[in-house]
mmCIF file of the N, C-alpha and C atoms, coordinates in Angstrom:
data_MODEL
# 
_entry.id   MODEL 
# 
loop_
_atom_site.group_PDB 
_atom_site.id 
_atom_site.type_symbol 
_atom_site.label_atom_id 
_atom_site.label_alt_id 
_atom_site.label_comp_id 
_atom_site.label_asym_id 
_atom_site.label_entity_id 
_atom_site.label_seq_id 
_atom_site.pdbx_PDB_ins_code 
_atom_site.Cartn_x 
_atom_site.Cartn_y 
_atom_site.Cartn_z 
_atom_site.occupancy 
_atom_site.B_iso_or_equiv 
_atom_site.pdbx_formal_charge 
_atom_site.auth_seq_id 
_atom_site.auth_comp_id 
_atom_site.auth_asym_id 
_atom_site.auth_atom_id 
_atom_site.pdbx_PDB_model_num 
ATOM 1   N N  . UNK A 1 1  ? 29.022 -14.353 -51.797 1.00 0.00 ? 1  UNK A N  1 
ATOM 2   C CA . UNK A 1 1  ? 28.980 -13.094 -51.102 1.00 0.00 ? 1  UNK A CA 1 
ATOM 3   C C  . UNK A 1 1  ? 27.543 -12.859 -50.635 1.00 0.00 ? 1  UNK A C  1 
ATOM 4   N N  . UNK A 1 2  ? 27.534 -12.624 -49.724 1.00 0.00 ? 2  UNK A N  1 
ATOM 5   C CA . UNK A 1 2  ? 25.990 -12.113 -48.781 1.00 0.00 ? 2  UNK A CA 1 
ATOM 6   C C  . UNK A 1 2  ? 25.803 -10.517 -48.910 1.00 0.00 ? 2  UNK A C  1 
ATOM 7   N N  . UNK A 1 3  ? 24.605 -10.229 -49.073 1.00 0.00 ? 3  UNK A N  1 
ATOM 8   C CA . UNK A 1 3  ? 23.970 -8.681  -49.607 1.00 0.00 ? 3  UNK A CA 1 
ATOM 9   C C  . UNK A 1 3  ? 22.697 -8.305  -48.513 1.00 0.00 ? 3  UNK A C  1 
ATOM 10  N N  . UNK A 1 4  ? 22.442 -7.634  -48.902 1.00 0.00 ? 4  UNK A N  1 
ATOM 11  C CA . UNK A 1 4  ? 20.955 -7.171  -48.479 1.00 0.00 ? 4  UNK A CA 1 
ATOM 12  C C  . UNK A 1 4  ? 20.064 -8.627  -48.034 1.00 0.00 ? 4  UNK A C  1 
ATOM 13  N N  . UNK A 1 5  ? 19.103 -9.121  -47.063 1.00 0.00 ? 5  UNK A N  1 
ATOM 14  C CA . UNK A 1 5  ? 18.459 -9.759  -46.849 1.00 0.00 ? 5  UNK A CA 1 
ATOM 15  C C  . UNK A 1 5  ? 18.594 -11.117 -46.808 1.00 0.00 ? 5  UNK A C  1 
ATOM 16  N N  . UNK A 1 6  ? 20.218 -11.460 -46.867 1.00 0.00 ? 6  UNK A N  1 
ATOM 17  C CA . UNK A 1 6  ? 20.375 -12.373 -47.282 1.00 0.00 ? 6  UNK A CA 1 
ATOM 18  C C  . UNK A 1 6  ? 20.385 -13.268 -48.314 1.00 0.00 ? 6  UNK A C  1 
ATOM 19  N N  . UNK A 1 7  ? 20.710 -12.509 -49.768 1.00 0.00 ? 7  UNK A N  1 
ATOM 20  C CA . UNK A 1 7  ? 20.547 -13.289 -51.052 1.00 0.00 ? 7  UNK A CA 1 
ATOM 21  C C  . UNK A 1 7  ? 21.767 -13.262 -51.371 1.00 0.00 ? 7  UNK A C  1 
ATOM 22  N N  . UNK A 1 8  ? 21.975 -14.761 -51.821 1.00 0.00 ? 8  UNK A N  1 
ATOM 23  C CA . UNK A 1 8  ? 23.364 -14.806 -52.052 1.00 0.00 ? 8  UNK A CA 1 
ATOM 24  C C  . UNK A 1 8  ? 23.789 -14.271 -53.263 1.00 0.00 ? 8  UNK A C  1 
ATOM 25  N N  . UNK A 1 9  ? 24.870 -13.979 -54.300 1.00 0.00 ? 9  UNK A N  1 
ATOM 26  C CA . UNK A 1 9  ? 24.887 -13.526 -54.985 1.00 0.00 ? 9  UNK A CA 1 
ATOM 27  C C  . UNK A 1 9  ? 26.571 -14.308 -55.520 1.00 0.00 ? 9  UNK A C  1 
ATOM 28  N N  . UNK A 1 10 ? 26.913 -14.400 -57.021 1.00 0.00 ? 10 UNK A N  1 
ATOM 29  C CA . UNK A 1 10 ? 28.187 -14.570 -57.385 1.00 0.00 ? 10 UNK A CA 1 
ATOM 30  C C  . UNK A 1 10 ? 27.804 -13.775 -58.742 1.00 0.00 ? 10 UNK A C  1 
ATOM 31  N N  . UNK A 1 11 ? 29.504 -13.825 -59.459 1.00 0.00 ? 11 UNK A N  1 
ATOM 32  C CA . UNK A 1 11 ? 29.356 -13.593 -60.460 1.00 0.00 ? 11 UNK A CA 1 
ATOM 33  C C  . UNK A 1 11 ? 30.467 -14.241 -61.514 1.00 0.00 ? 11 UNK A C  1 
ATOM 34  N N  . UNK A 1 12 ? 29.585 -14.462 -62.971 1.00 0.00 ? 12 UNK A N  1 
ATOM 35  C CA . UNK A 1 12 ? 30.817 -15.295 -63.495 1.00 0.00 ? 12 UNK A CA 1 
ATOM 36  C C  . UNK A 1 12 ? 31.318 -14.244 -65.034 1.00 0.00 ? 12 UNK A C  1 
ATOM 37  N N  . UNK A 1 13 ? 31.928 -14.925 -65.194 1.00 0.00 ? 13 UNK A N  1 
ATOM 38  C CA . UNK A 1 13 ? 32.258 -14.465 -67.083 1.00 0.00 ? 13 UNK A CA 1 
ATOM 39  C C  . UNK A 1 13 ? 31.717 -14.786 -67.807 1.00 0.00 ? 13 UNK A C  1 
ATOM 40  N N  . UNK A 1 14 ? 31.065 -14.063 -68.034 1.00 0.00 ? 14 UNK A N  1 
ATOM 41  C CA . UNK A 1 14 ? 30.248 -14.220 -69.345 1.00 0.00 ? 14 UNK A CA 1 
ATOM 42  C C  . UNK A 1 14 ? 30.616 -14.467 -70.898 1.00 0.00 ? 14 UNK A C  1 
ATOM 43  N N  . UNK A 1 15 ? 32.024 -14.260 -71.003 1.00 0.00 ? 15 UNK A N  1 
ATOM 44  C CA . UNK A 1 15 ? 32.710 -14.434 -72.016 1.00 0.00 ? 15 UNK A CA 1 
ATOM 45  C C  . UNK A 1 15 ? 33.120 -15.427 -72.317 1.00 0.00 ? 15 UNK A C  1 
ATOM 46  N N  . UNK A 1 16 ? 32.725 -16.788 -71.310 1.00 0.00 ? 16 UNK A N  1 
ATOM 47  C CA . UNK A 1 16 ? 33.278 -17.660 -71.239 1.00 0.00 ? 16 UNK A CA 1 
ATOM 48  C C  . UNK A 1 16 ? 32.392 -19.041 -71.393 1.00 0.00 ? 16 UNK A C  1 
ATOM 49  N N  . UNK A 1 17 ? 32.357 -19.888 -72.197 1.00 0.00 ? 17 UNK A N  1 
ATOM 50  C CA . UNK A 1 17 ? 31.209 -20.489 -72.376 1.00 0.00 ? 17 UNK A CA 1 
ATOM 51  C C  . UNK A 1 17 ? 31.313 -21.382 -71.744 1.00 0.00 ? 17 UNK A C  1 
ATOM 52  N N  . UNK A 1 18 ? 30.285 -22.060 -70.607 1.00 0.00 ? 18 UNK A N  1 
ATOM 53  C CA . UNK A 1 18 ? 29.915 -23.083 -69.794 1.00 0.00 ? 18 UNK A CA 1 
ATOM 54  C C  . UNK A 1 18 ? 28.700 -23.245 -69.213 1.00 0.00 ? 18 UNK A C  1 
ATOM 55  N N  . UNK A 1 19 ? 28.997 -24.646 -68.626 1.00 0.00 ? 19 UNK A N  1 
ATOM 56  C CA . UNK A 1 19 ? 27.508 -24.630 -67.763 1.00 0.00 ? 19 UNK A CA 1 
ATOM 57  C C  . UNK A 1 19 ? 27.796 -24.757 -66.527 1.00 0.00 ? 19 UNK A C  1 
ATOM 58  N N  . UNK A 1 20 ? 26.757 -24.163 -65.497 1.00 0.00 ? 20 UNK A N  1 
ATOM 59  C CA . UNK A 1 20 ? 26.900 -24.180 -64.397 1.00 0.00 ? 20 UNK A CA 1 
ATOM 60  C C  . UNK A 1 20 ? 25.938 -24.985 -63.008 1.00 0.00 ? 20 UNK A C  1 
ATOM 61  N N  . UNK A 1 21 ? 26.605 -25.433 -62.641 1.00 0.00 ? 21 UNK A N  1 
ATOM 62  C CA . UNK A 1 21 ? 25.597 -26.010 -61.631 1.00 0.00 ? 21 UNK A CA 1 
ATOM 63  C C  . UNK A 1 21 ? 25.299 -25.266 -60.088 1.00 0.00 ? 21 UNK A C  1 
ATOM 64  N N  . UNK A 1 22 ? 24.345 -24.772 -59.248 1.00 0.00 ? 22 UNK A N  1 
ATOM 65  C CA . UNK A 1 22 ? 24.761 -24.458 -57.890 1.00 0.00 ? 22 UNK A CA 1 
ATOM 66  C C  . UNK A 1 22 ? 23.785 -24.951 -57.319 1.00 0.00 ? 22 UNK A C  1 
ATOM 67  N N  . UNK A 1 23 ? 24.447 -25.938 -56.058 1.00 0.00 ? 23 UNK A N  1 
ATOM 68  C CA . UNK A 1 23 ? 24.098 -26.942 -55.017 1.00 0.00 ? 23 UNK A CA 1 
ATOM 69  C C  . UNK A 1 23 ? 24.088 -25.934 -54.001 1.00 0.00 ? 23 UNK A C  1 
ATOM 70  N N  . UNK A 1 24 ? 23.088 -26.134 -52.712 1.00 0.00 ? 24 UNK A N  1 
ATOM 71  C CA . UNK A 1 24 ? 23.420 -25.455 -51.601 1.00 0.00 ? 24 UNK A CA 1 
ATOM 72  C C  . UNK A 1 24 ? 24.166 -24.337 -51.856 1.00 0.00 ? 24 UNK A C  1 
ATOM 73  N N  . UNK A 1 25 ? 23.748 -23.106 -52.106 1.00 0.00 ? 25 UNK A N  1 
ATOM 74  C CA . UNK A 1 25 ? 24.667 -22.047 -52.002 1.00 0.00 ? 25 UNK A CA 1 
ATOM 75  C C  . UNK A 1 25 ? 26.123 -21.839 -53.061 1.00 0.00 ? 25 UNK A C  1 
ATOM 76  N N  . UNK A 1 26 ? 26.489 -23.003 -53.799 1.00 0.00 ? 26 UNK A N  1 
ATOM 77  C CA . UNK A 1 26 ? 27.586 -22.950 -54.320 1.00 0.00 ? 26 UNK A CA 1 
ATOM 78  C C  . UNK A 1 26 ? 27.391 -23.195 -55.546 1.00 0.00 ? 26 UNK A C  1 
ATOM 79  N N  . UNK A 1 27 ? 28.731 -22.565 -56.612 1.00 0.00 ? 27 UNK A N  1 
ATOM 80  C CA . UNK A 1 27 ? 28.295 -22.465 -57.816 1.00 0.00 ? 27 UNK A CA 1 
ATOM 81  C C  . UNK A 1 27 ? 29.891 -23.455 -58.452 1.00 0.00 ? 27 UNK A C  1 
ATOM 82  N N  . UNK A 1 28 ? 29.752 -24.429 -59.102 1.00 0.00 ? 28 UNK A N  1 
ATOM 83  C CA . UNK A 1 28 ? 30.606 -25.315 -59.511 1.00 0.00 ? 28 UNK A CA 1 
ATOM 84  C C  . UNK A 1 28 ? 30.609 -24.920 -61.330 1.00 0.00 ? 28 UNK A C  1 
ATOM 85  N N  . UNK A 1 29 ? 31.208 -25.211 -62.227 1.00 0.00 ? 29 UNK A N  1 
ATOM 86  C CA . UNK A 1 29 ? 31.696 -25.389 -63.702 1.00 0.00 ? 29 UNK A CA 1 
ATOM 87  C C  . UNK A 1 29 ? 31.531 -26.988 -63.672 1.00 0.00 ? 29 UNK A C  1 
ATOM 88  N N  . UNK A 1 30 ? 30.863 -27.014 -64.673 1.00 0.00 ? 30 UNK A N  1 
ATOM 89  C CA . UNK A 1 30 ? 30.500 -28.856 -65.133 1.00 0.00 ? 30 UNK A CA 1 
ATOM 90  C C  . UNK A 1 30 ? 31.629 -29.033 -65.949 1.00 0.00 ? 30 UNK A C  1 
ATOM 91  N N  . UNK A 1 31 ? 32.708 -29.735 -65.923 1.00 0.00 ? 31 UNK A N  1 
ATOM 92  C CA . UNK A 1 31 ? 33.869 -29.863 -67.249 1.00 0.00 ? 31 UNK A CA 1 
ATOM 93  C C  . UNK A 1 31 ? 33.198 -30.311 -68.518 1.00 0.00 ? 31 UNK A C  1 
ATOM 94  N N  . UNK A 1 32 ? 34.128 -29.679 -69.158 1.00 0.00 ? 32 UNK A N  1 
ATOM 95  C CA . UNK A 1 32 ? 33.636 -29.459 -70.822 1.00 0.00 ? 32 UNK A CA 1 
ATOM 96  C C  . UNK A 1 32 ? 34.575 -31.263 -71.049 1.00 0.00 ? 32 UNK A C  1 
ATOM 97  N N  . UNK A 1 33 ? 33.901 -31.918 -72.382 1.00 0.00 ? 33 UNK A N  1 
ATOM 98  C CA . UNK A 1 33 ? 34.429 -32.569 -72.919 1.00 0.00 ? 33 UNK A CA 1 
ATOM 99  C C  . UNK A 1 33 ? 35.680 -32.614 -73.645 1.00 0.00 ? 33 UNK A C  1 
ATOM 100 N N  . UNK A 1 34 ? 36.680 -33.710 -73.681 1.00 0.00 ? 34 UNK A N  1 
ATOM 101 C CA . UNK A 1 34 ? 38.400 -33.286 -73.826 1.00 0.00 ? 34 UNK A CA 1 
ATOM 102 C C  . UNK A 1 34 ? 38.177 -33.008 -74.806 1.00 0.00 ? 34 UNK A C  1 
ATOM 103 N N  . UNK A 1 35 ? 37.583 -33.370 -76.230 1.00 0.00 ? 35 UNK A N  1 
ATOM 104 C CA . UNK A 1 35 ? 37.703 -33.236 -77.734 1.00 0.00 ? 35 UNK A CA 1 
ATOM 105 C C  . UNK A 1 35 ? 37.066 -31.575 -77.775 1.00 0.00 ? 35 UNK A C  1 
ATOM 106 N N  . UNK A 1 36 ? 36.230 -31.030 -76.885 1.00 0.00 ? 36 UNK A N  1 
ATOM 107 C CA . UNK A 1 36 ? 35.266 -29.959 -77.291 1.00 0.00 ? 36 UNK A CA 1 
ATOM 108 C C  . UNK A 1 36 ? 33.837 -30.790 -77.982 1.00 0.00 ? 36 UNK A C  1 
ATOM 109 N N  . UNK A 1 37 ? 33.743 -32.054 -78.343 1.00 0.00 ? 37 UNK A N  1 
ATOM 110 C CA . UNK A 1 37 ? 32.357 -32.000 -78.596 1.00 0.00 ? 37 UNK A CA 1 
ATOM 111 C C  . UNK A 1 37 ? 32.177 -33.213 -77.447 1.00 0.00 ? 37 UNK A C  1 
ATOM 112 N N  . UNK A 1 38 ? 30.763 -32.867 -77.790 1.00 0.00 ? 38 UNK A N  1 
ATOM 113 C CA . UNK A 1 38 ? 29.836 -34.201 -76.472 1.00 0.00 ? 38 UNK A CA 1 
ATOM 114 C C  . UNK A 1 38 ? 29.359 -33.599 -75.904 1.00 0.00 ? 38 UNK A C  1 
ATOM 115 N N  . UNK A 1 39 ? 28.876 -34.189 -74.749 1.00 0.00 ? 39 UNK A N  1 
ATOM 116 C CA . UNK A 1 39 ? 27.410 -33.922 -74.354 1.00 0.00 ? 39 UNK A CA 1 
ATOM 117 C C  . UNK A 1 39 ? 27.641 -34.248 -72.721 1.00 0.00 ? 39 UNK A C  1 
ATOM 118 N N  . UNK A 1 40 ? 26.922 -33.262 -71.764 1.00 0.00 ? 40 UNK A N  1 
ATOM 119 C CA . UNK A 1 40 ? 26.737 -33.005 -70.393 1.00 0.00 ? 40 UNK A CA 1 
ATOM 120 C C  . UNK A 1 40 ? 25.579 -33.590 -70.451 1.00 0.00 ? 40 UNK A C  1 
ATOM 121 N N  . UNK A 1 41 ? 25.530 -34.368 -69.083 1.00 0.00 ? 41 UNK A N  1 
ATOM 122 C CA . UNK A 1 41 ? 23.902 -34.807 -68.591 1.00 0.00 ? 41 UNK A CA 1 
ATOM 123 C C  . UNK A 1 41 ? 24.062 -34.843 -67.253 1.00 0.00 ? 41 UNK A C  1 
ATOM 124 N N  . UNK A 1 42 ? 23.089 -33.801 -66.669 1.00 0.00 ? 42 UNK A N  1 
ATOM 125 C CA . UNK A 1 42 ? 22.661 -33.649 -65.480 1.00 0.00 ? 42 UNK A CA 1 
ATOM 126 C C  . UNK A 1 42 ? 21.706 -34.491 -64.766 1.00 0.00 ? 42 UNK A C  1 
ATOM 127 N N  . UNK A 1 43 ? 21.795 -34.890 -63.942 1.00 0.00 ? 43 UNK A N  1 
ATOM 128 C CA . UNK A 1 43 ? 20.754 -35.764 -63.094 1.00 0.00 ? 43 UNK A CA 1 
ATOM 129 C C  . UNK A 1 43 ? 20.193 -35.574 -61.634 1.00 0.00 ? 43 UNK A C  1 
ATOM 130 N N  . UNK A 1 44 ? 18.907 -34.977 -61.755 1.00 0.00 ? 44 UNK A N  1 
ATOM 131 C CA . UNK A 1 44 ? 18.541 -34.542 -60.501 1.00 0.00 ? 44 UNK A CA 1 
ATOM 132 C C  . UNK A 1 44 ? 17.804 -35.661 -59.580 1.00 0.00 ? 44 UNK A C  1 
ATOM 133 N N  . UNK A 1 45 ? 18.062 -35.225 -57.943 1.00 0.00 ? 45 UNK A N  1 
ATOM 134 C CA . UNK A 1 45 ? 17.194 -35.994 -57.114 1.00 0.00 ? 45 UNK A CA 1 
ATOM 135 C C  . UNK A 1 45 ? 16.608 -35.141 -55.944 1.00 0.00 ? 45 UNK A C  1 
ATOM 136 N N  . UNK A 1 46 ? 15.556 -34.758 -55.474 1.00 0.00 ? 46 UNK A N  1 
ATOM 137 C CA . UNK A 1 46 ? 14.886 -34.446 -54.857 1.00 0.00 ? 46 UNK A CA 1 
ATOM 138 C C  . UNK A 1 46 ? 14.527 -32.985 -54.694 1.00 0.00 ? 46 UNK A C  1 
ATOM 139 N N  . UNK A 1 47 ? 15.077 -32.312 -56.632 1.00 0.00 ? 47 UNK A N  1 
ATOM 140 C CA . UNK A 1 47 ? 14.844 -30.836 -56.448 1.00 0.00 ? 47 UNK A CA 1 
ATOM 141 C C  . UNK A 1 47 ? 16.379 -30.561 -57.043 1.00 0.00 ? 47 UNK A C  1 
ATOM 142 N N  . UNK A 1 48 ? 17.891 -31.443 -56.291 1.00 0.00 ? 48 UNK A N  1 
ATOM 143 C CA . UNK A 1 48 ? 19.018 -31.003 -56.446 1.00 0.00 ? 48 UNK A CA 1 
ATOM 144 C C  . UNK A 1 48 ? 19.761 -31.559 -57.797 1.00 0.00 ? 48 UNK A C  1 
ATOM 145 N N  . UNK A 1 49 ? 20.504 -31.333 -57.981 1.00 0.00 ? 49 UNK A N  1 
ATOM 146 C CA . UNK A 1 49 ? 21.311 -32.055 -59.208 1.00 0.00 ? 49 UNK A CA 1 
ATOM 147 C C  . UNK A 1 49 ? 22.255 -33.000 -57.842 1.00 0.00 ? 49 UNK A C  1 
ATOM 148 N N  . UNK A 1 50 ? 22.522 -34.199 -58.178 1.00 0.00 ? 50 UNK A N  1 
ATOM 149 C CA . UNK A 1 50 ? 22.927 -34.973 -57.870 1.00 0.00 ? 50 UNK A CA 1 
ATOM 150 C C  . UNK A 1 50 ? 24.482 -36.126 -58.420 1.00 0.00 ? 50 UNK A C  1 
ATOM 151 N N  . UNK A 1 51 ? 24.256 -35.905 -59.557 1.00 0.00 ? 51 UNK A N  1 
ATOM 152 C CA . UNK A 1 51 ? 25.401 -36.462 -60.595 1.00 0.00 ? 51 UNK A CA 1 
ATOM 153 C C  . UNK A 1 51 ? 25.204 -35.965 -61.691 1.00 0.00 ? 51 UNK A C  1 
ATOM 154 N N  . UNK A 1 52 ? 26.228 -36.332 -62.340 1.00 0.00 ? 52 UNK A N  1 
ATOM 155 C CA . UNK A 1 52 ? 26.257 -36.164 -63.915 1.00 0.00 ? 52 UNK A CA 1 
ATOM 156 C C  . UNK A 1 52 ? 26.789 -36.951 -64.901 1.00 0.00 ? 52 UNK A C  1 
ATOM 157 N N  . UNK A 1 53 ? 27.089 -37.198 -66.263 1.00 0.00 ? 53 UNK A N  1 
ATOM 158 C CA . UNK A 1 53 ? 27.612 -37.756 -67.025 1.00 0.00 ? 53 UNK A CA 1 
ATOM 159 C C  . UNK A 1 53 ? 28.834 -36.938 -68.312 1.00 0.00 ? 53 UNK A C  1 
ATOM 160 N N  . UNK A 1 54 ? 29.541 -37.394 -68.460 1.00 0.00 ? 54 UNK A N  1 
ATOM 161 C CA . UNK A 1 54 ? 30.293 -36.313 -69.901 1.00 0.00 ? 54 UNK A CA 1 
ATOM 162 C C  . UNK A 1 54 ? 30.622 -37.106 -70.706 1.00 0.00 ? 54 UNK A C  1 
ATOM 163 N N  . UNK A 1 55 ? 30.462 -37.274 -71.400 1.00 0.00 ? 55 UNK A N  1 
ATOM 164 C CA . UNK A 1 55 ? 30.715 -38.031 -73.067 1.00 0.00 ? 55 UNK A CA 1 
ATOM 165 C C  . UNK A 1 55 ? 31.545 -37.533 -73.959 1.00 0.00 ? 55 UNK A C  1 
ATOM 166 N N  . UNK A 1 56 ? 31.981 -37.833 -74.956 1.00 0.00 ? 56 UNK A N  1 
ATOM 167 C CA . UNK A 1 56 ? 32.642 -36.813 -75.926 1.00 0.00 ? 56 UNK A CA 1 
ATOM 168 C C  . UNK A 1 56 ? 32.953 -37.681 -77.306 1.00 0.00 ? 56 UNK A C  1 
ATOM 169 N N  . UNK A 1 57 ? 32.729 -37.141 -78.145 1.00 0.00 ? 57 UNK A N  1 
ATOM 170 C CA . UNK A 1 57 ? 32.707 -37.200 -79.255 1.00 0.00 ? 57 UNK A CA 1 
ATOM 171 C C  . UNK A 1 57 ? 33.791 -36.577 -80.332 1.00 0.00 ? 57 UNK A C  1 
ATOM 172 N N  . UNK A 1 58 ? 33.794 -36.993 -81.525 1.00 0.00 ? 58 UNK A N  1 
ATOM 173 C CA . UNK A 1 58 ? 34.823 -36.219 -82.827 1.00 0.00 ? 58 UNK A CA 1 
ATOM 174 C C  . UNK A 1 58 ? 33.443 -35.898 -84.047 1.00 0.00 ? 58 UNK A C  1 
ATOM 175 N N  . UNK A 1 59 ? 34.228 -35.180 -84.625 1.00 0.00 ? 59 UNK A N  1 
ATOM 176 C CA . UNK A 1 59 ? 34.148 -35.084 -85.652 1.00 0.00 ? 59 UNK A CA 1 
ATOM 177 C C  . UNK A 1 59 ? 35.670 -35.018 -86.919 1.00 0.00 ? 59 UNK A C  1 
ATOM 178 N N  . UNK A 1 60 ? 34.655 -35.987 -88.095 1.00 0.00 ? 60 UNK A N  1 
ATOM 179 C CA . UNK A 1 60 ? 35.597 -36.590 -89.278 1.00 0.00 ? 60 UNK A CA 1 
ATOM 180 C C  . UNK A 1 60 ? 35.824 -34.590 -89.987 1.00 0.00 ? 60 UNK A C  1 
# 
């Protein structure tokens, strides 16, 4: 959504636990790992995030 001067603006849930990425103007959800554990890795190139990785793990 566009506001005053041109700043873009969204809004998310806060109730809701994630991470977020936003490229150019847009705001994406990184998927969570299937088990619930593991690990996100972001990888930037020239300022932007570019790819990522998701892993996932258990616990005994």
């Amino acid at each position: 959504m566009m506001t005053k001067n041109n700043i873009m603006t969204a809004e998310i849930d806060l109730m809701k636990n994630a991470t977020y990425i936003v490229k150019d103007g847009k705001i994406e959800a990184v998927p969570i790992p299937p088990t619930g554990y593991g690990k996100q890795v972001i990888n930037w190139q020239a300022g932007k995030p570019c790819n990522g990785e998701l892993s996932s793990s258990f616990k005994f």
